[in-house]
N, CA, C and O of each residue as an XYZ file, in Angstrom:
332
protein
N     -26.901      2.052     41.110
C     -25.982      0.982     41.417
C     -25.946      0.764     42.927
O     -26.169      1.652     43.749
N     -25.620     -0.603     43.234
C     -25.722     -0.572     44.569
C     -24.700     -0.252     45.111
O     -23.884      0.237     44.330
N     -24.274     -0.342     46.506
C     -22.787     -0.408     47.097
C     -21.657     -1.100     47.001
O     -20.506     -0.680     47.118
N     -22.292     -2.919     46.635
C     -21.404     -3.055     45.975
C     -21.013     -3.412     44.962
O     -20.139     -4.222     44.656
N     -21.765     -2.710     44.320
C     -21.231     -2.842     42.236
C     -20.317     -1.566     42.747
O     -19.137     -1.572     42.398
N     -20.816     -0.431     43.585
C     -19.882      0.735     43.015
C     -18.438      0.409     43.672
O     -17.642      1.288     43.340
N     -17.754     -0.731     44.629
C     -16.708     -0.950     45.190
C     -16.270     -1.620     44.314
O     -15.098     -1.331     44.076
N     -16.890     -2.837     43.366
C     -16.350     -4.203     42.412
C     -15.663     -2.912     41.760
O     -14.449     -2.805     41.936
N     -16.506     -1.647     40.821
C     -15.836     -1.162     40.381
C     -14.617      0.223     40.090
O     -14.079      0.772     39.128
N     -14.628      0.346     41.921
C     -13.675      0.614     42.691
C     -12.580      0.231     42.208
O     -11.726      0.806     41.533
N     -12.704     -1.105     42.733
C     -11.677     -1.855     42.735
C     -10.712     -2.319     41.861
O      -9.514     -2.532     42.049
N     -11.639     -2.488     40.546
C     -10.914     -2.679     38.729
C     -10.388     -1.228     38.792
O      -9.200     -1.037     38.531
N     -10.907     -0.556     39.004
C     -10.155      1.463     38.898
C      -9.040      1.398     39.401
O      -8.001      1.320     38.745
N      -9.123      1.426     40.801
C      -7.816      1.411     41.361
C      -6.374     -0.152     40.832
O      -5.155     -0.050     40.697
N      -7.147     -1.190     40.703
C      -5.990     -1.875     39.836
C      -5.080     -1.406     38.699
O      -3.909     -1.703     38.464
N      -6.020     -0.503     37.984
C      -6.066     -0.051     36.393
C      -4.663      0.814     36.548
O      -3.649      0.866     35.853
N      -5.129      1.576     37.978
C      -3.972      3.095     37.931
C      -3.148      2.640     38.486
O      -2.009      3.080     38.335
N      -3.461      1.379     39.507
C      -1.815      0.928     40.296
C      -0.853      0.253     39.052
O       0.329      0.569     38.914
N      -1.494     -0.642     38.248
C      -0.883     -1.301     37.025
C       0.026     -0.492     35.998
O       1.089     -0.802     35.459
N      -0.963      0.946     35.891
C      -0.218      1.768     34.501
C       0.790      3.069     35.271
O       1.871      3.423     34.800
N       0.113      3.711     36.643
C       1.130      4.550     36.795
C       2.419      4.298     37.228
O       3.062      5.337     37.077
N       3.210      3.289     37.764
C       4.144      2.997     37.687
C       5.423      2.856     36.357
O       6.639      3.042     36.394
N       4.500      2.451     35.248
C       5.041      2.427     33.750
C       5.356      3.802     33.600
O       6.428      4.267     33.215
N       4.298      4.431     33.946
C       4.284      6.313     33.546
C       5.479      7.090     34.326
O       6.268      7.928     33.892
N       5.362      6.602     35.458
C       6.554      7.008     36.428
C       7.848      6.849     35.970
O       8.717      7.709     36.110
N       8.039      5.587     35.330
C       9.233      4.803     34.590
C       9.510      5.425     33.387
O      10.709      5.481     33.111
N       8.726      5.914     32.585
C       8.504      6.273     31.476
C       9.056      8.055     31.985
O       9.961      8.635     31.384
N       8.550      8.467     32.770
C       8.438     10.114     32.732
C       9.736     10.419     33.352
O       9.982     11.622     33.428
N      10.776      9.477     33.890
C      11.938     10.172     35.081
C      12.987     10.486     33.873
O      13.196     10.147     32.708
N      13.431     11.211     34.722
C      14.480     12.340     33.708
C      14.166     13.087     32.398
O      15.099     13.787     32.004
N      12.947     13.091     31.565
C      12.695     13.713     30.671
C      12.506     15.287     30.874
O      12.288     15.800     31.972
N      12.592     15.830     29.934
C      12.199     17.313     29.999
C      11.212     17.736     29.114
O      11.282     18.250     27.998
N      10.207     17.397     29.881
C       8.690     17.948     28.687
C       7.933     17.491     30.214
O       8.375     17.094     31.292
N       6.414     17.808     29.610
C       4.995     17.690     31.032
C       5.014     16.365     31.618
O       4.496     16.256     32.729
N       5.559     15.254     31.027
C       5.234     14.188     31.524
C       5.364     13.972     32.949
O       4.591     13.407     33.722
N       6.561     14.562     33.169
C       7.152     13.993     34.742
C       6.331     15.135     35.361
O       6.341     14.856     36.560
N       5.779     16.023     35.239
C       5.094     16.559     35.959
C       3.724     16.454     36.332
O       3.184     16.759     37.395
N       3.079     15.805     34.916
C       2.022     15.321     35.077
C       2.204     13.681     35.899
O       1.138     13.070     35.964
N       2.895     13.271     36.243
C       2.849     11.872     36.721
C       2.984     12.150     38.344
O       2.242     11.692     39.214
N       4.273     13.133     38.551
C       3.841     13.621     39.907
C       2.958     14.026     40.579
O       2.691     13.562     41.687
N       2.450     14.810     40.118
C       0.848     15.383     40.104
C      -0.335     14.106     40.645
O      -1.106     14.122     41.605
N      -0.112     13.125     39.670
C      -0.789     12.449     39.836
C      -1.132     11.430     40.886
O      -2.214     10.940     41.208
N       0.652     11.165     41.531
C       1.193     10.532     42.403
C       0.715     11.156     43.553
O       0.147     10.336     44.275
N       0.725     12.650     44.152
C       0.426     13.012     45.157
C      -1.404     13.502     45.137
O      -1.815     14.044     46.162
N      -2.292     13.309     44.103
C      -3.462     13.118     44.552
C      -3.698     11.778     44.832
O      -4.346     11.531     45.849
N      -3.208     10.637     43.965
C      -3.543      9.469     45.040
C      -2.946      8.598     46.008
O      -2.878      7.379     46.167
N      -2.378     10.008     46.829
C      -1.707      9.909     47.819
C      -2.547     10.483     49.014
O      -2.640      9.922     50.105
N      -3.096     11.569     48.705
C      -3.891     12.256     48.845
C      -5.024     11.382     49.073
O      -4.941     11.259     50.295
N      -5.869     10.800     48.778
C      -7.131      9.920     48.654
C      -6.658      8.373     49.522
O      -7.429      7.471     49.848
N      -4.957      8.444     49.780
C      -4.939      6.942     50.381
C      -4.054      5.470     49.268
O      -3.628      4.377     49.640
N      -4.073      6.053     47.987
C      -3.665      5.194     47.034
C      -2.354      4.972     47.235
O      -2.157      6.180     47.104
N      -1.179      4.512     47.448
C      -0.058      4.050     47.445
C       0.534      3.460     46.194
O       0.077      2.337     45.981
N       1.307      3.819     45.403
C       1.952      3.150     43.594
C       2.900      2.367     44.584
O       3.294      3.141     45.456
N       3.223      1.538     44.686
C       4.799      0.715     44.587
C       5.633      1.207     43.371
O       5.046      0.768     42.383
N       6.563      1.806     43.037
C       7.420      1.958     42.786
C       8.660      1.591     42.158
O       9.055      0.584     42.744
N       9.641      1.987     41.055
C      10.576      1.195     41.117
C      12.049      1.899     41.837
O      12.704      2.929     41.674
N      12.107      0.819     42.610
C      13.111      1.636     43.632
C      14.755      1.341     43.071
O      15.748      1.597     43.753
N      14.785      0.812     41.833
C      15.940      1.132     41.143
C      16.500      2.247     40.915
O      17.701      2.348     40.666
N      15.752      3.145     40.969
C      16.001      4.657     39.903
C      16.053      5.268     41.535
O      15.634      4.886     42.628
N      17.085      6.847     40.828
C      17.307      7.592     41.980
C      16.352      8.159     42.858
O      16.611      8.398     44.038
N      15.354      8.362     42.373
C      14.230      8.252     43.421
C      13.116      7.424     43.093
O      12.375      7.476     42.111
N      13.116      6.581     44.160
C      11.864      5.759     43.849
C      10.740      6.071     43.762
O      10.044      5.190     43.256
N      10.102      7.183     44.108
C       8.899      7.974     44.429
C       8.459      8.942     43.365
O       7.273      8.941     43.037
N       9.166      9.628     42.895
C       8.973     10.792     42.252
C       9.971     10.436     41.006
O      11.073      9.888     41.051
N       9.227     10.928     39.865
C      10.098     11.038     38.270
C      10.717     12.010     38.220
O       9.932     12.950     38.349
N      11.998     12.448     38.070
C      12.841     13.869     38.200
C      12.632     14.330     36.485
O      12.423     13.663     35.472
N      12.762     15.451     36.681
C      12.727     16.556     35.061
C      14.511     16.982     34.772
O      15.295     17.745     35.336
N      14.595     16.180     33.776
C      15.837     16.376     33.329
C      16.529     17.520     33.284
O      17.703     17.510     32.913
N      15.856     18.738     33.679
C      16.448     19.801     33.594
C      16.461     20.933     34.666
O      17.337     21.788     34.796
N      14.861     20.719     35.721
C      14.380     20.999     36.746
C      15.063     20.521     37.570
O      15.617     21.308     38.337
N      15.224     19.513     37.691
C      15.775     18.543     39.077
C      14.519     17.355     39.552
O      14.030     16.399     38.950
N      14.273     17.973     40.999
C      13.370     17.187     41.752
C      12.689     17.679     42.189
O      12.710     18.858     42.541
N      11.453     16.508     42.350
C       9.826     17.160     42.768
C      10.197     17.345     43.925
O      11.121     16.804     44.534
N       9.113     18.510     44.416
C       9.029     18.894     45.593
C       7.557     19.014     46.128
O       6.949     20.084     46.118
N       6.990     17.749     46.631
C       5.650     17.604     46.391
C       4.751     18.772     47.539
O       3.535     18.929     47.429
N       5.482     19.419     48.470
C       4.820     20.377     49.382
C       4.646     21.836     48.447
O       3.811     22.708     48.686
N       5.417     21.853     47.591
C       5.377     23.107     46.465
C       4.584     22.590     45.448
O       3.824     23.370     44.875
N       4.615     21.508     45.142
C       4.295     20.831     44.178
C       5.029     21.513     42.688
O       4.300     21.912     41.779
N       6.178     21.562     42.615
C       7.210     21.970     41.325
C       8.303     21.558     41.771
O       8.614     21.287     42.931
N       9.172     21.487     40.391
C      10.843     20.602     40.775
C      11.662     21.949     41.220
O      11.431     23.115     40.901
N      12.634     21.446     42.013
C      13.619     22.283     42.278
C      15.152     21.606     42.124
O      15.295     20.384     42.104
N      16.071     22.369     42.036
C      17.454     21.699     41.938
C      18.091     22.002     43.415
O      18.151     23.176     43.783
N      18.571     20.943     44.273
C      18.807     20.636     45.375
C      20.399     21.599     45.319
O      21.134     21.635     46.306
């Protein structure tokens, strides 16, 4: 593939995950099971690489999905803690 087929499909990739992880984020805050952990997780590798989610900044944290029972991410530990 050339350079830029492999950016065109860059580019559909990164739409794909900006489009759905936000739902997931929405979907995973306050539950108590892997979800919210797996979504955090996910949040700070493509954070990591440069990717930025927008967010919904309705919810008590706009950034991070909290674990209903854990508390809040703590993305330098990478596990929730209760403040």
């Amino acid at each position: 593939m050339t350079n830029k087929e492999l950016e065109k499909i860059n580019g559909i990739l990164e739409k794909i995950i900006r489009d759905t992880l936000w739902m997931a984020r929405r979907y995973a805050d306050l539950r108590s099971t892997f979800a919210p952990n797996t979504v955090n997780r996910a949040i700070d590798d493509l954070r990591k690489i440069g990717i930025e989610i927008q967010m919904d900044h309705t919810l008590d944290d706009p950034y991070y999905a909290q674990d209903g029972m854990l508390g809040k991410w703590d993305s330098e530990k990478q596990k929730f803690s209760k403040e």
